[in-house]
Backbone bond lengths (Angstrom), bond angles and torsions (degrees), N, CA, C in turn:
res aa  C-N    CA-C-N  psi(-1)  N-CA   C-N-CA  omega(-1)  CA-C   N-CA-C  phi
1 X - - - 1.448 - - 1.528 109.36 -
2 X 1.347 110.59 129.59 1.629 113.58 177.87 1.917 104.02 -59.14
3 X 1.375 102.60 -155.52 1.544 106.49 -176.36 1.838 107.89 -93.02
4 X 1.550 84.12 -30.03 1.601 95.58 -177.30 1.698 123.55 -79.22
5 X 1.703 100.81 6.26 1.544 118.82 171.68 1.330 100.65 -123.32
6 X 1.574 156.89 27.70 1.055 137.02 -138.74 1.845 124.21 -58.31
7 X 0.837 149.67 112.05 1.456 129.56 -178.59 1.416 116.50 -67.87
8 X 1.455 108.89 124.63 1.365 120.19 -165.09 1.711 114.03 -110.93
9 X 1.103 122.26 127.85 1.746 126.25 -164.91 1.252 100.72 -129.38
10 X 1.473 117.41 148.73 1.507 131.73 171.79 1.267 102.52 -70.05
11 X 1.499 134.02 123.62 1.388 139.42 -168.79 1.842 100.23 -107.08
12 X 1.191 111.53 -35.40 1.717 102.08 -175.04 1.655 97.65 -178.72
13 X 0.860 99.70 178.55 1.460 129.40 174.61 1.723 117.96 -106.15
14 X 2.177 102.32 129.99 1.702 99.03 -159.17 1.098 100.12 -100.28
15 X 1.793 118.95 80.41 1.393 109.56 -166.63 1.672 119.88 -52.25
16 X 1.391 135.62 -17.58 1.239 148.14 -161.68 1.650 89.61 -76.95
17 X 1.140 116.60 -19.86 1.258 120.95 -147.23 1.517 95.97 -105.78
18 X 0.636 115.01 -9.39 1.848 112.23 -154.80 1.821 88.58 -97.78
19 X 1.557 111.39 126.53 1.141 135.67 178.16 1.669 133.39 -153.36
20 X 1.125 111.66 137.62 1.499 112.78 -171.45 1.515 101.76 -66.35
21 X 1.871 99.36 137.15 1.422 126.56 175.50 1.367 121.96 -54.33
22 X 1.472 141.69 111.05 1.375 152.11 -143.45 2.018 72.35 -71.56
23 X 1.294 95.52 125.52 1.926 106.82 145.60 1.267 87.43 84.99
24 X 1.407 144.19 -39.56 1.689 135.65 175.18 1.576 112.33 -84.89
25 X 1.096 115.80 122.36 1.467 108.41 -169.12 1.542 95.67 -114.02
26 X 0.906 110.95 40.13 1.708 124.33 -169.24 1.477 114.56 -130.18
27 X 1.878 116.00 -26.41 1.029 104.50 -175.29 1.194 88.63 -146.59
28 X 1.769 108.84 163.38 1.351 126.42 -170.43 1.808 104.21 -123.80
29 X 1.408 104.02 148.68 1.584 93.27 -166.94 2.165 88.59 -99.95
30 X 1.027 112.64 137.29 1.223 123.58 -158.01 1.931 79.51 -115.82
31 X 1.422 117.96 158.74 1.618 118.73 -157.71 1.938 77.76 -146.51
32 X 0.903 125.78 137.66 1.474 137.01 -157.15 2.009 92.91 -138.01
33 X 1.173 109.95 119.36 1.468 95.82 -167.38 1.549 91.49 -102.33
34 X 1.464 119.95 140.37 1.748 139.71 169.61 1.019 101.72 -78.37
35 X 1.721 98.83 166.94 1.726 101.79 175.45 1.738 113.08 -94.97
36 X 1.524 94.97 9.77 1.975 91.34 -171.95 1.723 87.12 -159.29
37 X 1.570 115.08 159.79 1.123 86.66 152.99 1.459 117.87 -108.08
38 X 1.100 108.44 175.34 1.676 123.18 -153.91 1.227 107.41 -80.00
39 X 1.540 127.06 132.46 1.444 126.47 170.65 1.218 117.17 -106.61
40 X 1.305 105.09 144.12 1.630 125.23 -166.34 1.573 125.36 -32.93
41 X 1.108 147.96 -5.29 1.056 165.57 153.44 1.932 112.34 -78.92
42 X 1.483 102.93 -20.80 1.542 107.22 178.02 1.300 90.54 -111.00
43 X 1.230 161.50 -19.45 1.559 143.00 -177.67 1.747 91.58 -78.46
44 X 1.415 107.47 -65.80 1.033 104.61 -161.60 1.865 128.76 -45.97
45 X 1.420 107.31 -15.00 1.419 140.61 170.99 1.693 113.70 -81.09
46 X 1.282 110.23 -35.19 1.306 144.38 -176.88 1.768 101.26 -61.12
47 X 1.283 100.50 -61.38 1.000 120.63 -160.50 1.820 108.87 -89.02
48 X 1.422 123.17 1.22 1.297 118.41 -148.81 1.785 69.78 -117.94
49 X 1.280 110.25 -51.86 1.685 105.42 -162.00 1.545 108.01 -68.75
50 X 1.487 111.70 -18.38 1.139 104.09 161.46 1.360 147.07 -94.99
51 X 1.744 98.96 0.87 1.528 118.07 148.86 1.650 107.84 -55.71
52 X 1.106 111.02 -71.20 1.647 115.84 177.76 0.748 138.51 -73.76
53 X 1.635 119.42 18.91 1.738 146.41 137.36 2.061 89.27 0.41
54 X 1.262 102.32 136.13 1.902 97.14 136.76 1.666 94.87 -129.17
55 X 1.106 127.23 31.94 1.462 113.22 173.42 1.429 122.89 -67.15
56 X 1.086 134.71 125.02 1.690 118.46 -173.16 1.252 102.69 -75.58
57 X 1.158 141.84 -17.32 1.467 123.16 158.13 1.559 138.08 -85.84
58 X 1.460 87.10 39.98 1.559 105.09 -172.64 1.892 109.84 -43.64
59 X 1.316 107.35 130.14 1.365 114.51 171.83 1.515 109.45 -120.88
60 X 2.019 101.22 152.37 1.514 94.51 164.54 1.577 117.74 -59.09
61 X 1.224 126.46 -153.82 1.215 121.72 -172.82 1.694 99.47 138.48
62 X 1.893 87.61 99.77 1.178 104.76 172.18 1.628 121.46 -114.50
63 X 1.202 94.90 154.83 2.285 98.82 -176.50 1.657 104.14 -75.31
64 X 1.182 142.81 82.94 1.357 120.16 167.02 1.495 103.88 -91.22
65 X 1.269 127.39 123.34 1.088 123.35 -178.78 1.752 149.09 62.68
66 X 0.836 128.68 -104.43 1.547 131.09 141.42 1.582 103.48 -121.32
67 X 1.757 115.94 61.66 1.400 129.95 162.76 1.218 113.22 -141.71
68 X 1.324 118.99 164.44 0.948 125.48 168.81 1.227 113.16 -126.30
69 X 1.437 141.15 125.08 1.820 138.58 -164.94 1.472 102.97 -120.20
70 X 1.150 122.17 119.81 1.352 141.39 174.59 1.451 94.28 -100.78
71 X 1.418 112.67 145.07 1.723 142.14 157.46 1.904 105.59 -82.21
72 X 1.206 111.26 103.46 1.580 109.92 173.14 1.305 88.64 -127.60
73 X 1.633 87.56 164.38 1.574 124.53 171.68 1.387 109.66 -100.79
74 X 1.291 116.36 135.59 1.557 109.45 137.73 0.997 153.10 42.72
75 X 1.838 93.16 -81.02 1.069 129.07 -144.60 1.508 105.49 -116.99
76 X 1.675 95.67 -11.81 1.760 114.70 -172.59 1.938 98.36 -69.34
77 X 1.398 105.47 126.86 1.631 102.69 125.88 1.668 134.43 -30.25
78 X 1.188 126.20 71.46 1.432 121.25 178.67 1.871 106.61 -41.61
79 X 1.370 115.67 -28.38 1.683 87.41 179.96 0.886 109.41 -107.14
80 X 1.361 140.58 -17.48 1.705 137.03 152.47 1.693 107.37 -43.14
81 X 0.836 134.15 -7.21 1.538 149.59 -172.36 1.123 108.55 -112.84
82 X 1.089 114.25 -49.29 2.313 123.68 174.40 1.763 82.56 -74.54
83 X 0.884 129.71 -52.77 1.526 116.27 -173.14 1.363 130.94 -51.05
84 X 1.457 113.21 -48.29 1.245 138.86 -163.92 2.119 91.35 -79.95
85 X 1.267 117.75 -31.34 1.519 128.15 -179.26 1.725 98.48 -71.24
86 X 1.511 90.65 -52.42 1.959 80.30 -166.32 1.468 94.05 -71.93
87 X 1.351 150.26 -49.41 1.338 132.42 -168.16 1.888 102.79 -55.43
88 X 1.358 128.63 -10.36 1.482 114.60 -174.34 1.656 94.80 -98.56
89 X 1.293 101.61 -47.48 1.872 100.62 -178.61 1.903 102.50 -56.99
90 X 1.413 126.87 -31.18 1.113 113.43 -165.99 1.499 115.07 -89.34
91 X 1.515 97.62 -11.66 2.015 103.10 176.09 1.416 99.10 -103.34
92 X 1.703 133.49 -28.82 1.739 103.03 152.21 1.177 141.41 -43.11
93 X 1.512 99.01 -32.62 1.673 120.52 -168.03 1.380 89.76 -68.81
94 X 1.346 128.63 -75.92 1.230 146.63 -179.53 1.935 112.80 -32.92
95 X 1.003 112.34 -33.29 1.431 133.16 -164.02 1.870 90.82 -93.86
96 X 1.438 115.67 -49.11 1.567 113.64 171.22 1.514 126.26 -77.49
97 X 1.394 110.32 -18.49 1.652 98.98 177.87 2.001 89.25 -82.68
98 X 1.530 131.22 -37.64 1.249 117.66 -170.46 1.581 116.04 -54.29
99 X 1.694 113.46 -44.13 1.242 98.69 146.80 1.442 149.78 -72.82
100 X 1.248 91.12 0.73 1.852 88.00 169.56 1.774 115.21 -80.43
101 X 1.488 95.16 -28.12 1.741 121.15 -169.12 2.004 91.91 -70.10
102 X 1.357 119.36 -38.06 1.281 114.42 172.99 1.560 116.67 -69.08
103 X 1.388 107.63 -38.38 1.755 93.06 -154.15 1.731 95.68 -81.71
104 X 1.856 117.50 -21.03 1.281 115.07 -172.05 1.696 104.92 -80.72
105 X 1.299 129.54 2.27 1.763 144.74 169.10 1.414 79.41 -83.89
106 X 1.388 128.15 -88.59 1.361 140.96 -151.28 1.950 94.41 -36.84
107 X 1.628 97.39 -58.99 1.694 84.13 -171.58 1.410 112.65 -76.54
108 X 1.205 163.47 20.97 1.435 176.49 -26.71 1.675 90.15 103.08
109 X 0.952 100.02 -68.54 1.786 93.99 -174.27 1.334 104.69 -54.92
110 X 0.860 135.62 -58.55 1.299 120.14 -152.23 1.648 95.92 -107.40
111 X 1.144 139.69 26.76 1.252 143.82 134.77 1.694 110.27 -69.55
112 X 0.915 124.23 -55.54 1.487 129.78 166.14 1.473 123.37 -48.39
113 X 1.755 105.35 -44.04 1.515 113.75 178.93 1.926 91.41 -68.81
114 X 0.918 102.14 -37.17 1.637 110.28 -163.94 1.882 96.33 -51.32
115 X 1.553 93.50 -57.09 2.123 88.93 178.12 1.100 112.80 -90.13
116 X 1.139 133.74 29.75 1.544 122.21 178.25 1.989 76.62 -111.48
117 X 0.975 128.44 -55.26 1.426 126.45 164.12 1.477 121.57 -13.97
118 X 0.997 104.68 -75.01 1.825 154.81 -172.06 2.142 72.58 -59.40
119 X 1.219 117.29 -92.40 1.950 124.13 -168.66 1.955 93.73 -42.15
120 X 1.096 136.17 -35.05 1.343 128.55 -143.24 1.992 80.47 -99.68
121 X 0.958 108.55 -55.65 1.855 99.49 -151.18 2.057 81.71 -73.54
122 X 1.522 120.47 -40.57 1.655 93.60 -174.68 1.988 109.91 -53.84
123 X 0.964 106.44 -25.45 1.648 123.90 -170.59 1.543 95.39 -59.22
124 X 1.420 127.14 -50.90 1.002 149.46 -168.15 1.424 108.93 -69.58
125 X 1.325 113.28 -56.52 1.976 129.42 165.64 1.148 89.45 -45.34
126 X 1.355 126.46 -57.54 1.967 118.02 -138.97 1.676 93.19 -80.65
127 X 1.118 107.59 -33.38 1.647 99.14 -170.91 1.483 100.70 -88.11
128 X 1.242 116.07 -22.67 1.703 96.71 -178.99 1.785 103.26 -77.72
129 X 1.043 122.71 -6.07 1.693 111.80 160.30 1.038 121.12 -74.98
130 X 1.089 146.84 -1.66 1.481 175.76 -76.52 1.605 107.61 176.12
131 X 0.851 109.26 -47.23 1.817 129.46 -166.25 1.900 101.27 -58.32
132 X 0.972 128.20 146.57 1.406 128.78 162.01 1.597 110.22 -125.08
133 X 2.057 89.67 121.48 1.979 80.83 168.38 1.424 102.71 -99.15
């Protein structure tokens, strides 16, 4: 991945961080620390694959920063939960280098359209010196 796709991985857990959910006394928001934080083109990806979760242990899971905070229980598996996170961080990731792999085709194309442009109008100069009025 270039710089402008970065690949981003769950690096640890912010235990300082980990605190019970205001009004749920059932779940604790757990803060999952990244290796970068995420730029806007990766939350928003972030956030789409995890609309369309089918995991049955679907969790919230919000971006604060270079974190990620899951709502667990209790009662949760903490790594069935780190699991179910890296399979969403690893199909955003996956979902952001495919668009990076498009827009760097997209600019290639039209770098080429750009000199075939650039070869056609000098073609055009050279022969209009050519011309007799």
């Amino acid at each position: 991945m270039s710089d402008d796709c970065q690949e981003i991985k769950v690096a640890g857990v912010d235990k300082d961080g980990i605190e019970m959910n205001a009004g749920t006394h059932s779940l604790w928001g757990v803060p999952f620390q990244l290796s970068s934080k995420p730029y806007p083109d990766w939350e928003r990806r972030f956030y789409e694959v995890q609309k369309s979760a089918t995991n049955v242990t679907k969790r919230t899971m919000r971006i604060i920063g270079d974190k990620i905070k899951l709502d667990v229980s209790e009662l949760d598996d903490l790594q069935k939960v780190l699991d179910v996170l890296m399979v969403v961080v690893a199909e955003t990731n996956a979902l952001c280098e495919r668009d990076y792999q498009k827009k760097m085709k997209i600019r290639q194309e039209l770098e080429t359209l750009q000199r075939k442009q650039g070869d056609v109008t000098q073609k055009l100069k050279d022969g209009s010196d050519k011309l007799q009025f």
